[in-house]
PyMOL commands that place a pseudoatom at each C-alpha (Angstrom):
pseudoatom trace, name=CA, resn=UNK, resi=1, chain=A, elem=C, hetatm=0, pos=[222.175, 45.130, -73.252]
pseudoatom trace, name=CA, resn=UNK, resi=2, chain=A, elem=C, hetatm=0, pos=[218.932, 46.936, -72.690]
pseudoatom trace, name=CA, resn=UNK, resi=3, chain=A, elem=C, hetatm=0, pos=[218.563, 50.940, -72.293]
pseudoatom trace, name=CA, resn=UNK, resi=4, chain=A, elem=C, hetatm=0, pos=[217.242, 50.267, -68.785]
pseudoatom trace, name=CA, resn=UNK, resi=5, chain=A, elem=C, hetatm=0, pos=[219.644, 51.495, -66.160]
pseudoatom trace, name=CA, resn=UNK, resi=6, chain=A, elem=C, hetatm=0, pos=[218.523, 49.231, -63.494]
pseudoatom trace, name=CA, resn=UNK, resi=7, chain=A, elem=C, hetatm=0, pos=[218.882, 46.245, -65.489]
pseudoatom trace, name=CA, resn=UNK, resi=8, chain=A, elem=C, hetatm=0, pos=[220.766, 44.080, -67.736]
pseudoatom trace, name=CA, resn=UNK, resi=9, chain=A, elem=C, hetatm=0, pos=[220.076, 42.031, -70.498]
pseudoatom trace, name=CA, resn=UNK, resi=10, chain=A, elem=C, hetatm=0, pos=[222.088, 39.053, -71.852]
pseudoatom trace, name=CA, resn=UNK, resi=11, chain=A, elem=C, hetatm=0, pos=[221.698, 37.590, -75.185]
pseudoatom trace, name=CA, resn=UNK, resi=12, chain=A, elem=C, hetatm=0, pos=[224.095, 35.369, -76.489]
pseudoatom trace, name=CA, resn=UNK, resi=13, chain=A, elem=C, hetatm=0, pos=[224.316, 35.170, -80.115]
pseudoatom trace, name=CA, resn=UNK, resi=14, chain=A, elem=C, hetatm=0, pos=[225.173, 31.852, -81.728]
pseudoatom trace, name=CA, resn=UNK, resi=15, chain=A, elem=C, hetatm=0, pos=[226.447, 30.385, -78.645]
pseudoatom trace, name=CA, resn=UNK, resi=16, chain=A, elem=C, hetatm=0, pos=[229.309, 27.553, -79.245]
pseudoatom trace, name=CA, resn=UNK, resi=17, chain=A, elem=C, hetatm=0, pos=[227.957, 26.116, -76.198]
pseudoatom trace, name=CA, resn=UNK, resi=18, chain=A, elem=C, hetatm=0, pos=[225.405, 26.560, -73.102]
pseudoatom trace, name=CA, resn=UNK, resi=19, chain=A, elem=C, hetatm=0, pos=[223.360, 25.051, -69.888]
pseudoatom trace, name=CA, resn=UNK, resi=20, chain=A, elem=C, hetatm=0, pos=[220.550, 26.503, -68.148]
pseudoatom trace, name=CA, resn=UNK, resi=21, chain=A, elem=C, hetatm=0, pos=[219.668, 25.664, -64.598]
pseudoatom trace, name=CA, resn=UNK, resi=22, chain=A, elem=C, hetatm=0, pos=[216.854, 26.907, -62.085]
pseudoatom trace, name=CA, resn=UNK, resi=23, chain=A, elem=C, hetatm=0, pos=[215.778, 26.429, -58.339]
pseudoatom trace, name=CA, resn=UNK, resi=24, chain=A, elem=C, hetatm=0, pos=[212.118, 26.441, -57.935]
pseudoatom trace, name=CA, resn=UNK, resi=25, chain=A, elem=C, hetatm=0, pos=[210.628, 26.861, -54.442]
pseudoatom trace, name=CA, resn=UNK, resi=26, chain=A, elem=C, hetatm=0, pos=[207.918, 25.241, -52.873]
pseudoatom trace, name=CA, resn=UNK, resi=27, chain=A, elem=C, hetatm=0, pos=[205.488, 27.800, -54.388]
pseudoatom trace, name=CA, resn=UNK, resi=28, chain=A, elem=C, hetatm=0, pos=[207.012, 27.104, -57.476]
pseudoatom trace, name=CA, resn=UNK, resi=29, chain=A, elem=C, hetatm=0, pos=[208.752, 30.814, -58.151]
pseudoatom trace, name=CA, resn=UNK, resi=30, chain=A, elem=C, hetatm=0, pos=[212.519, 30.556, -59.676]
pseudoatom trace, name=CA, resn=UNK, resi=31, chain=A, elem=C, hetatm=0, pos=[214.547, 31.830, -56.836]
pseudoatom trace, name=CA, resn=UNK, resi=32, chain=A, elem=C, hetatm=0, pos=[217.691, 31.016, -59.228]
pseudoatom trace, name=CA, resn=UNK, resi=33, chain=A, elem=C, hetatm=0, pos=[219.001, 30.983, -62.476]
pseudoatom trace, name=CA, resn=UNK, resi=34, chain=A, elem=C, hetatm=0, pos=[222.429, 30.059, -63.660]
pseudoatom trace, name=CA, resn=UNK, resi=35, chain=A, elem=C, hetatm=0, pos=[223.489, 30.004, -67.275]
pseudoatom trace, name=CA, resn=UNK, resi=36, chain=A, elem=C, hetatm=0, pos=[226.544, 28.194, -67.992]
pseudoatom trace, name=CA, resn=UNK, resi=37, chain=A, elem=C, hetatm=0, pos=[228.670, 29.395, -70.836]
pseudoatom trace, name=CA, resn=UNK, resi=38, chain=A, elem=C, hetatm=0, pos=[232.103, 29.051, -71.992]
pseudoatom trace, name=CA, resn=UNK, resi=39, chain=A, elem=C, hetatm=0, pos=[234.734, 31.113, -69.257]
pseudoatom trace, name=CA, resn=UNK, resi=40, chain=A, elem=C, hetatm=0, pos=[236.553, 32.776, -72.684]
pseudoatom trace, name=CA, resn=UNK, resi=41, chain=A, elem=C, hetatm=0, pos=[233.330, 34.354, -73.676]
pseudoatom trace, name=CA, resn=UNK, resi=42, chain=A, elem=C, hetatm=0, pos=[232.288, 35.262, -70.312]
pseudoatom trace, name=CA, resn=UNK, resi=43, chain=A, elem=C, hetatm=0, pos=[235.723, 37.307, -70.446]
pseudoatom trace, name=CA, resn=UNK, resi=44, chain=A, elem=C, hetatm=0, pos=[234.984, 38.869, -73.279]
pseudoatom trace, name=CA, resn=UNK, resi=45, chain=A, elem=C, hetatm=0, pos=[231.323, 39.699, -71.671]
pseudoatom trace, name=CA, resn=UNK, resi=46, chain=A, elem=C, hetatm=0, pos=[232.889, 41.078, -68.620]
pseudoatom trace, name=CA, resn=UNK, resi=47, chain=A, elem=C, hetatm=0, pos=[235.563, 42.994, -70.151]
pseudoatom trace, name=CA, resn=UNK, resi=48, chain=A, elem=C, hetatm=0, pos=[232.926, 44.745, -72.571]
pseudoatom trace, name=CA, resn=UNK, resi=49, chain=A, elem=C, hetatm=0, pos=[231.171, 45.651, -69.551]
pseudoatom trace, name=CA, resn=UNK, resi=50, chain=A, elem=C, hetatm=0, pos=[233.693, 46.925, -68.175]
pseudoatom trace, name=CA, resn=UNK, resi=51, chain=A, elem=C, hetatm=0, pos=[234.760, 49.653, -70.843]
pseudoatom trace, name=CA, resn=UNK, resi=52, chain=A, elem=C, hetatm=0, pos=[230.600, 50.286, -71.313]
pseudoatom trace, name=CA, resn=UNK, resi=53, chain=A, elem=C, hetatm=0, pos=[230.175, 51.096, -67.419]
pseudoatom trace, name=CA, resn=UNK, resi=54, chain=A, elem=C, hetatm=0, pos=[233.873, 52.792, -67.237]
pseudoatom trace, name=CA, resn=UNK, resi=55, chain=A, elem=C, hetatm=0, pos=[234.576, 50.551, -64.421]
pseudoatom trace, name=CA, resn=UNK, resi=56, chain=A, elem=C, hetatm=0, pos=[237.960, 50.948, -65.053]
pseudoatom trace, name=CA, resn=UNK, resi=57, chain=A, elem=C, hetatm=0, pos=[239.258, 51.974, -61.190]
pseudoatom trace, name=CA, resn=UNK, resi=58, chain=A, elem=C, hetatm=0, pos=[237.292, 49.085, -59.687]
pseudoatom trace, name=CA, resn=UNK, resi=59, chain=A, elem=C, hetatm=0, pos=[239.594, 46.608, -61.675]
pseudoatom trace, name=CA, resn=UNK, resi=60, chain=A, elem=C, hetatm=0, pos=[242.574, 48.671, -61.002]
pseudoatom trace, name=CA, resn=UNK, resi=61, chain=A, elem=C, hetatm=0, pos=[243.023, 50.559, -64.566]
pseudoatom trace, name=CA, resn=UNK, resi=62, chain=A, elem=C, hetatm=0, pos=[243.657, 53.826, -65.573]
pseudoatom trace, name=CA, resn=UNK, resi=63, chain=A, elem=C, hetatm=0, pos=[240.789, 56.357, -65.232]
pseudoatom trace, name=CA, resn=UNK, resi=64, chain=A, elem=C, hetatm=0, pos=[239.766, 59.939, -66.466]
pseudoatom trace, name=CA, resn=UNK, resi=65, chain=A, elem=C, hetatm=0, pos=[242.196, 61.113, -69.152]
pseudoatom trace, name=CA, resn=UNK, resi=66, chain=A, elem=C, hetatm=0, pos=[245.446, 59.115, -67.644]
pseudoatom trace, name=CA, resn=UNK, resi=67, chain=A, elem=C, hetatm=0, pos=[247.252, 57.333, -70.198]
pseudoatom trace, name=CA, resn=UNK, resi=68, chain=A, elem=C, hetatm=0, pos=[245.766, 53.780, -70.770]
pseudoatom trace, name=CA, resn=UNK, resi=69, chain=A, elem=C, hetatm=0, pos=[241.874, 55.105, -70.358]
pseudoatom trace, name=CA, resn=UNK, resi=70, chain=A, elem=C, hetatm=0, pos=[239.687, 54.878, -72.717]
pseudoatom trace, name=CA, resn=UNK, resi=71, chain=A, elem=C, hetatm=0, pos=[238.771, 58.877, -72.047]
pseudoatom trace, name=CA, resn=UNK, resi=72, chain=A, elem=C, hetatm=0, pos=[242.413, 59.573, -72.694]
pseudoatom trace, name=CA, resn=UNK, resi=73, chain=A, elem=C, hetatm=0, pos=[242.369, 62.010, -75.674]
pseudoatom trace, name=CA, resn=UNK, resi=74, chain=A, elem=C, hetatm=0, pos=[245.358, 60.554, -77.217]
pseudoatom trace, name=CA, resn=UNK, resi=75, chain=A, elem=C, hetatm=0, pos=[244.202, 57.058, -77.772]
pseudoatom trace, name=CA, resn=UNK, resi=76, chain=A, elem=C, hetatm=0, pos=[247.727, 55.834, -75.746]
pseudoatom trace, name=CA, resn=UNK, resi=77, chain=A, elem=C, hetatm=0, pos=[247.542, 52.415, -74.421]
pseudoatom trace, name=CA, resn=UNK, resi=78, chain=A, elem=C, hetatm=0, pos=[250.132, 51.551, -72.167]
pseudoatom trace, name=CA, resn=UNK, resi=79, chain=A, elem=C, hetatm=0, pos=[251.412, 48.062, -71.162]
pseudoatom trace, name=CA, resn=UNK, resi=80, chain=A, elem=C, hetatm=0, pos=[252.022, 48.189, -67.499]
pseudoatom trace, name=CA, resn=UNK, resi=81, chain=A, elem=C, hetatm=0, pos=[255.244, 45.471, -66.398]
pseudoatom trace, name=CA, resn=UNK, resi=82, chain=A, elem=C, hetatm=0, pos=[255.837, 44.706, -62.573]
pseudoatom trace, name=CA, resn=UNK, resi=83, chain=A, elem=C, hetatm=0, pos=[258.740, 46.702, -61.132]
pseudoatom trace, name=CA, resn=UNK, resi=84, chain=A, elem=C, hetatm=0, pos=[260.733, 43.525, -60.319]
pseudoatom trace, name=CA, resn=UNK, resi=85, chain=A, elem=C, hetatm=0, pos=[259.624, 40.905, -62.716]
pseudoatom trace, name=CA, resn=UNK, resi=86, chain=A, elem=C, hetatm=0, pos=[259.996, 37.062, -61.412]
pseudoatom trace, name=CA, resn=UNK, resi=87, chain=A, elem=C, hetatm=0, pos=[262.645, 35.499, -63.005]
for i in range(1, 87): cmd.bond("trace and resi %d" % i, "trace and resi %d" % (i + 1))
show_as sticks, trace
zoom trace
């Protein structure tokens, strides 16, 4: 990712696999790109971004220096179970 704050940068490294798609308009400008890569890596992509960003409360995860955070000055993760598990 770039240092740019307003924008991000993929670059995909040895990919196992891709597929790149645009729309052109009339005037020939791209109005859209799409690059299709494997969903694992785009998990691994989106949970990087995650941590980098400390989006943590937007996905429903710990925040500031609660256990499970990645501030947390213990280094505790915690593995949270459902209260009433399906059986």
């Amino acid at each position: 990712m770039g240092s740019d704050q307003m924008n991000v940068f993929f670059e995909l490294t040895w990919p196992r696999e891709f597929s790149i798609s645009k729309g052109i308009t009339r005037d020939g400008v791209i109005d859209n790109l799409a690059v299709k890569i494997p969903a694992d890596f785009m998990d691994d992509i989106a949970i990087a971004w995650i941590k980098k960003r400390k989006l943590q409360v937007a996905v429903g995860g710990p925040v500031g220096n609660e256990c499970g955070s990645p501030d947390c000055p213990l280094g505790v993760r915690v593995l949270f179970l459902p209260l009433n598990p399906l059986k």
